[in-house]
C-alpha positions as CSV (number, residue, x, y, z in Angstrom):
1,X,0.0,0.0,0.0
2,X,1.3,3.4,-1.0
3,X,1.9,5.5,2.2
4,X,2.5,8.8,0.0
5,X,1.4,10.9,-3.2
6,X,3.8,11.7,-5.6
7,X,3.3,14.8,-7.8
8,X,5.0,14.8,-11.9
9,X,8.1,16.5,-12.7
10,X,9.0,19.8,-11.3
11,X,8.5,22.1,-14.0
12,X,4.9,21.5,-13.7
13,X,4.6,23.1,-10.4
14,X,7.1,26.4,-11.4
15,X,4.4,28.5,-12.6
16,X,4.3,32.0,-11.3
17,X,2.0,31.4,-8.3
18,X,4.4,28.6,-6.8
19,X,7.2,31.5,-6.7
20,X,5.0,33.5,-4.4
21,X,7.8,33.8,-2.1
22,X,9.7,35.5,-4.4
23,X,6.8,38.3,-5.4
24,X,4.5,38.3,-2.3
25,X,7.0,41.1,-0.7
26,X,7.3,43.5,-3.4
27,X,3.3,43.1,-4.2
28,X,2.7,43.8,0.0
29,X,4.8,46.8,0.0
30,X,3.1,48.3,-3.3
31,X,0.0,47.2,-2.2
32,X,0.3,48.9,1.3
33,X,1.7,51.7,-0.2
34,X,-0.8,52.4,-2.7
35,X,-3.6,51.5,-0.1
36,X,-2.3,53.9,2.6
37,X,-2.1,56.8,-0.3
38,X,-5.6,55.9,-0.6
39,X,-6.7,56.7,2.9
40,X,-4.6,59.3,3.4
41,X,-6.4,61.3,0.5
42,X,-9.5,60.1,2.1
43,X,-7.6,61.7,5.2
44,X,-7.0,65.2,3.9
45,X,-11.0,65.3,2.5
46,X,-11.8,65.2,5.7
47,X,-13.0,61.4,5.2
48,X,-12.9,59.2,7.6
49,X,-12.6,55.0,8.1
50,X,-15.7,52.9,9.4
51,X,-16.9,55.8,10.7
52,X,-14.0,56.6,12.7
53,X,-13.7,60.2,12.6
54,X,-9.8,59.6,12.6
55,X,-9.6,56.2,11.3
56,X,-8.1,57.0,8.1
57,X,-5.0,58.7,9.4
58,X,-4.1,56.1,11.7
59,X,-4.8,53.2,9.0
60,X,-3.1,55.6,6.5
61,X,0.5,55.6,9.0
62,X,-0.1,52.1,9.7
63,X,0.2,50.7,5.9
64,X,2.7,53.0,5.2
65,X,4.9,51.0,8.1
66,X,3.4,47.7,6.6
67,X,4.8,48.5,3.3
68,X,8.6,49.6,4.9
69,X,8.5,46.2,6.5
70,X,7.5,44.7,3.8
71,X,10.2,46.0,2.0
72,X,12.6,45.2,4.5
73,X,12.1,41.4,3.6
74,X,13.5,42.2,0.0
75,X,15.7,45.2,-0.7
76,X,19.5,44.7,0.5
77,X,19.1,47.1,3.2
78,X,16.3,45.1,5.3
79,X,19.2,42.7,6.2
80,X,21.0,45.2,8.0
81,X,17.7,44.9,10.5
82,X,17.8,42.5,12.9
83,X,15.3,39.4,11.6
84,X,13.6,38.7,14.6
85,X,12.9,42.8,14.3
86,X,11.9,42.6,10.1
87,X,9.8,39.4,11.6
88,X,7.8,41.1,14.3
89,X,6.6,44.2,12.3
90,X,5.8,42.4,9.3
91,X,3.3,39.6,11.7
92,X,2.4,42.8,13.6
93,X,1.1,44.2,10.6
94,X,-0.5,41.6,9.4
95,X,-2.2,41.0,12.6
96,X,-3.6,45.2,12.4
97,X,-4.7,44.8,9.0
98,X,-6.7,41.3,9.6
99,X,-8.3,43.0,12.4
100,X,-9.5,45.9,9.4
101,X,-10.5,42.9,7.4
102,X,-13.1,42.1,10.1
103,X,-17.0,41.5,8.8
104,X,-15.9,41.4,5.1
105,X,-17.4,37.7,5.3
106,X,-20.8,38.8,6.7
107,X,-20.5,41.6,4.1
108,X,-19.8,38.6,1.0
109,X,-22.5,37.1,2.7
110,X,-25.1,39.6,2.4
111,X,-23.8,40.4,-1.5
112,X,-24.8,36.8,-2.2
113,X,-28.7,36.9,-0.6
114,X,-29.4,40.1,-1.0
115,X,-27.4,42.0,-4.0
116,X,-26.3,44.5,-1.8
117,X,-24.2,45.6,1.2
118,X,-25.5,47.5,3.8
119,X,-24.2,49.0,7.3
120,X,-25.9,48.5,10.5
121,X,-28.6,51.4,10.0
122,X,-29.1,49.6,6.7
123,X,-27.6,52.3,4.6
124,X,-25.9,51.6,1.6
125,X,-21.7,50.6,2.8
126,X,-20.0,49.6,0.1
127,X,-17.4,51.8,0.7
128,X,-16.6,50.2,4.0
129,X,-17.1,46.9,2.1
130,X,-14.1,48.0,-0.4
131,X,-12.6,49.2,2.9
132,X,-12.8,46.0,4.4
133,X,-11.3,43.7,1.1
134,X,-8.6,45.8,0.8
135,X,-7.3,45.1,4.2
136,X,-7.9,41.8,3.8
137,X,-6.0,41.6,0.6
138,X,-3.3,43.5,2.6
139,X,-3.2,41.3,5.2
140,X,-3.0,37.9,3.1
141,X,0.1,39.2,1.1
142,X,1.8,40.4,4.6
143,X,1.3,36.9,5.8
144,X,2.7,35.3,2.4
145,X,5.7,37.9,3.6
146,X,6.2,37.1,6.7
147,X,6.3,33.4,5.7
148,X,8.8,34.0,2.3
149,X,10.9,35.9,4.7
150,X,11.4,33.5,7.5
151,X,11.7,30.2,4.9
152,X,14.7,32.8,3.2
153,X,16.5,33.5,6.3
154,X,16.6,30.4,7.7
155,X,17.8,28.7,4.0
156,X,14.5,26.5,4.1
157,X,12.5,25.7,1.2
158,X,9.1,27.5,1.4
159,X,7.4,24.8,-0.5
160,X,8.0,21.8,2.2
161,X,10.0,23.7,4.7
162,X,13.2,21.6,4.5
163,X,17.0,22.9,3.3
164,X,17.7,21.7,-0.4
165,X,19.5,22.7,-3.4
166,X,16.6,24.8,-5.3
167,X,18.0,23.1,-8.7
168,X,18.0,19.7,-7.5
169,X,13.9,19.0,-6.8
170,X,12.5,16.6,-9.4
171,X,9.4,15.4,-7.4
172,X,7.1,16.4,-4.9
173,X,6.2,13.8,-2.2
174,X,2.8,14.6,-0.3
175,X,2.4,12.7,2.9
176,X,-0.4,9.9,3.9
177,X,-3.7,10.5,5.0
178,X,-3.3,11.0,9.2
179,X,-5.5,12.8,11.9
180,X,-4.4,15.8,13.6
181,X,-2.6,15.7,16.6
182,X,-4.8,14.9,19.8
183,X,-4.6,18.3,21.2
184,X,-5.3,19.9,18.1
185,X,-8.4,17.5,17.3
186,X,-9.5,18.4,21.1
187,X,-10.0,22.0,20.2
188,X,-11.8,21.1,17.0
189,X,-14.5,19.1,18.8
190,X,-14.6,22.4,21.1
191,X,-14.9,24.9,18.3
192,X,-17.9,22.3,17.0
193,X,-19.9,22.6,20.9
194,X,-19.0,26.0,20.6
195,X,-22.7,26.2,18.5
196,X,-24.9,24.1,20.5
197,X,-25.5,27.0,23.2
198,X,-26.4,29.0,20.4
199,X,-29.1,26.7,18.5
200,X,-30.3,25.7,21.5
201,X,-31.3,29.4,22.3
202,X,-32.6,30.2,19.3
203,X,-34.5,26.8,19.4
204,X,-36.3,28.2,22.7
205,X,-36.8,31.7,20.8
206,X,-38.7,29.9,17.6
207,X,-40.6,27.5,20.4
208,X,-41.8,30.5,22.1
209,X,-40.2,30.6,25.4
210,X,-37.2,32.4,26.8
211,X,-33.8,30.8,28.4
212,X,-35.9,31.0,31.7
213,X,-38.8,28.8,30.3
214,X,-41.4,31.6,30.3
215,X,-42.8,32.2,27.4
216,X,-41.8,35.0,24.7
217,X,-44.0,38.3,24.5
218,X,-46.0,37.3,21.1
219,X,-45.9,40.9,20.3
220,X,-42.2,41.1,20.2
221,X,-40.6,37.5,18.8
222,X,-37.0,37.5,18.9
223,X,-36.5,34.6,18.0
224,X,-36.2,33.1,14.1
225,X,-39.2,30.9,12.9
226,X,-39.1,27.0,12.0
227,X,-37.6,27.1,9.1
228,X,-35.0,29.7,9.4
229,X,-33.3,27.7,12.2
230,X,-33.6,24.4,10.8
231,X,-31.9,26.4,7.9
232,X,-29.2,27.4,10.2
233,X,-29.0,23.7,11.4
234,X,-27.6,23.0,7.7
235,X,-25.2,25.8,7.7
236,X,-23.6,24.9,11.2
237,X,-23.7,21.1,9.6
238,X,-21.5,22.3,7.0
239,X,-19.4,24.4,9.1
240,X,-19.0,21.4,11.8
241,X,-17.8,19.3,8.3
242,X,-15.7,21.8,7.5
243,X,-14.2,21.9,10.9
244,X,-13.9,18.2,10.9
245,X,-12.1,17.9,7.7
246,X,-9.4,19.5,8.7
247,X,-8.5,17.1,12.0
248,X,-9.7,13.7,10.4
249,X,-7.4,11.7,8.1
250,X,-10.9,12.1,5.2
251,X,-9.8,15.6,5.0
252,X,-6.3,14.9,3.2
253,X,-7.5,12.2,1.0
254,X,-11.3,11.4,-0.3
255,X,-13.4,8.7,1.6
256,X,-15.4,5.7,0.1
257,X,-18.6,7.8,-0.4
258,X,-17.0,10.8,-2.4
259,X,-17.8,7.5,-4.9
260,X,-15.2,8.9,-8.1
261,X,-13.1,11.0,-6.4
262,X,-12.8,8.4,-3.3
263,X,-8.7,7.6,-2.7
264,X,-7.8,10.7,-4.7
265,X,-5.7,13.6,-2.8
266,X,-8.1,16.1,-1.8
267,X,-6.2,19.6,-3.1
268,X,-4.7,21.6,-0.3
269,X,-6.8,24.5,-1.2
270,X,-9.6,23.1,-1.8
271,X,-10.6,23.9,2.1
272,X,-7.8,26.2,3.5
273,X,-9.5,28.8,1.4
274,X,-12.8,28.7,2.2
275,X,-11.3,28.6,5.7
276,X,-9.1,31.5,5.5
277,X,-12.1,33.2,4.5
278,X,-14.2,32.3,7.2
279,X,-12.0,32.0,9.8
280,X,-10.6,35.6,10.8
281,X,-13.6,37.4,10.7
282,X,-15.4,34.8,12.9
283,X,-12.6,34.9,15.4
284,X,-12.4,38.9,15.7
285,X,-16.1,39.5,15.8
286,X,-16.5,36.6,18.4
287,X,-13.5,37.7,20.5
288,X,-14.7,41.7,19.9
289,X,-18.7,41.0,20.5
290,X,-17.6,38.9,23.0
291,X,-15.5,41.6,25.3
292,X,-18.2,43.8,24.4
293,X,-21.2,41.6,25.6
294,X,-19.1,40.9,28.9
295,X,-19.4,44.7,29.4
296,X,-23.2,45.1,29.2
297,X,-23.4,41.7,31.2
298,X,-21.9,43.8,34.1
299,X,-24.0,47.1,33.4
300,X,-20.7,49.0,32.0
301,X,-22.4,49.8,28.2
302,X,-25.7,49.7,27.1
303,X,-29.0,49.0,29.2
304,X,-29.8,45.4,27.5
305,X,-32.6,43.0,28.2
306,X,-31.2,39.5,29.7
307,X,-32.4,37.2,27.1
308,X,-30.6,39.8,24.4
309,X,-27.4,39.7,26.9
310,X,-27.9,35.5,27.0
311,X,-28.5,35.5,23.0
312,X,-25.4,37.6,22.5
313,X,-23.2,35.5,25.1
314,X,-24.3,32.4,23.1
315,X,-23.6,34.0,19.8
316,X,-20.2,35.3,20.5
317,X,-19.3,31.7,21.9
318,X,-20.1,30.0,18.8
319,X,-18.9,32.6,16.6
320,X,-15.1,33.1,18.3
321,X,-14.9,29.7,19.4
322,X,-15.8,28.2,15.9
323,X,-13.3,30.9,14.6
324,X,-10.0,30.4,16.5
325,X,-10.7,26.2,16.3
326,X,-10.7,26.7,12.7
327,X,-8.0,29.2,12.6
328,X,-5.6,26.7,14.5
329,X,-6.6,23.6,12.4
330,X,-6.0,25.3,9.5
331,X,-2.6,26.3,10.6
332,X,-2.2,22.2,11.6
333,X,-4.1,21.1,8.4
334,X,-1.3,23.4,6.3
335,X,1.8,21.7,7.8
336,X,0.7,18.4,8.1
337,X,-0.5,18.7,4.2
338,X,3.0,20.1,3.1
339,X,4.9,18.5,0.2
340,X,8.0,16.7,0.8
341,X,10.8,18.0,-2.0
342,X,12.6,14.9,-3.2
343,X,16.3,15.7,-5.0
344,X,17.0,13.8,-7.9
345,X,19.7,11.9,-5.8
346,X,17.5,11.1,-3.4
347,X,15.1,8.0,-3.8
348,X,11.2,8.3,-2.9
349,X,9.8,7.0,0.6
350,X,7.5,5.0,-0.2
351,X,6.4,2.2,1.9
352,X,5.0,-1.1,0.0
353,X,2.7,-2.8,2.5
């Protein structure tokens, strides 16, 4: 029995997106650059970001550093920086403008359903919804970046993370179907609970009754009807596969019942990106809506009902929880996915049980 995939020749995978490590600095820097020129016109009109009255100006100084450490990683005078130091700002970036990127996936959402994005007053917003892809753009090439420039400095390959001459690959080696580590699959099953408080409140609301057991004010449901949260049954169903796929050994390679594509390598990212997708904005507005609900819990913001308080509670649980889980198996799912490089001199490890 084959324990690993082997890929053709190597000039098959040498088209321009496999040398991202080699492009994804210059494009974050130009990128960031043009971005922050952006804003800080936006700036100068007396604009502003999300409503922020001085949003712009901050963002605006912020990509501005994002593109100088992004630069750092390839012009000759970034190695004159300490790494560690070229390393930090460029993740530290990335982490500000992810946190920019936040609610672009409720805004793709709504495009989809509705045709349309709107703000929480249901005005029209799809300048903060250009706002918000931009950043995330931004922060997806600062990642790349960060990535290229540690793989560079430490002489690894950024393909399979190991130290070979460039010249010498003629394979690639992709490893065997396995499950995630145990800790890793642990927080997974989390991340899945992480919904049932939430479905089971909103299973109260469509019955009629509140967390307490009394019932709802008919005047004033809050609650979704029938089939809306059987409909949200299905999506957390498809979110719990999703989840799931990335911790189980089904994830790497197709099982039985995929029927034609069953034994066939299931393409890296095929789910890491509808993951990367979903996965930061769930984990910033959990975590965010989450501090936030923790405050009007204790009286500090807001004058809130309990059963809103207990909704939101539940929400921000499933939403953060799901978020990071699928943040951190992505992160497990991408290394224990990675490609082996196999030199020409070097024979393939194949075991033939």
């Amino acid at each position: 029995m084959t324990n690993s995939f082997r890929a053709g020749p190597a000039m098959s995978v040498t088209g321009w997106w496999r040398r991202w490590p080699s492009w994804a600095g210059y494009a974050a820097c130009v990128w960031a650059v043009l971005y922050g020129g952006v804003l800080l016109a936006v700036a100068f009109a007396g604009g502003s970001l999300f409503g922020l009255p001085h949003g712009a100006w901050a963002a605006a100084v912020a990509l501005f550093a994002a593109g100088a450490a992004a630069a750092a990683t390839v012009r000759p005078w970034g190695r004159r920086v300490p790494r560690r130091a070229v390393a930090a700002g460029v993740w530290t970036m990335a982490a500000l403008t992810l946190v920019g990127s936040a609610f672009v996936l409720l805004n793709l959402i709504e495009l989809v359903v509705t045709g349309t994005v709107k703000d929480r007053h249901g005005d029209s917003d799809w300048a903060g919804f250009t706002q918000r892809v931009c950043f995330a753009v931004a922060a997806a090439l600062l990642v790349a970046t960060a990535l290229s420039w540690r793989h560079r400095t430490a002489a690894t390959c950024a393909r399979c993370g190991r130290a070979h001459p460039a010249h010498a690959v003629t394979t690639l080696e992709h490893p065997a179907a396995h499950a995630a580590p145990r800790p890793v699959r642990r927080i997974a099953y989390a991340g899945c609970a992480a919904f049932l408080p939430y479905y089971a409140v909103h299973g109260l609301h469509a019955a009629g009754y509140t967390v307490a057991g009394s019932r709802l004010r008919p005047d004033e449901p809050i609650g979704p009807p029938w089939p809306v949260w059987f409909a949200g049954g299905v999506l957390i169903a498809l979110a719990v596969f999703l989840l799931l796929g990335l911790v189980r050994p089904w994830g790497m390679v197709f099982p039985r019942w995929t029927l034609w594509a069953a034994g066939r390598r299931v393409p890296r990212l095929l789910p890491l990106t509808p993951v990367w997708a979903v996965a930061p904005t769930l984990a910033v507005y959990g975590t965010g809506g989450g501090i936030y609900t923790i405050l009007a819990a204790t009286g500090m913001v807001g004058d809130y009902e309990t059963e809103t308080v207990v909704l939101a509670g539940a929400a921000m649980t499933a939403f953060g929880g799901y978020g990071w889980a699928l943040a951190i198996a992505a992160v497990s799912y991408r290394l224990r996915t990675r490609p082996r490089c196999v030199p020409a001199d070097e024979p393939s490890k194949i075991d033939e049980r």
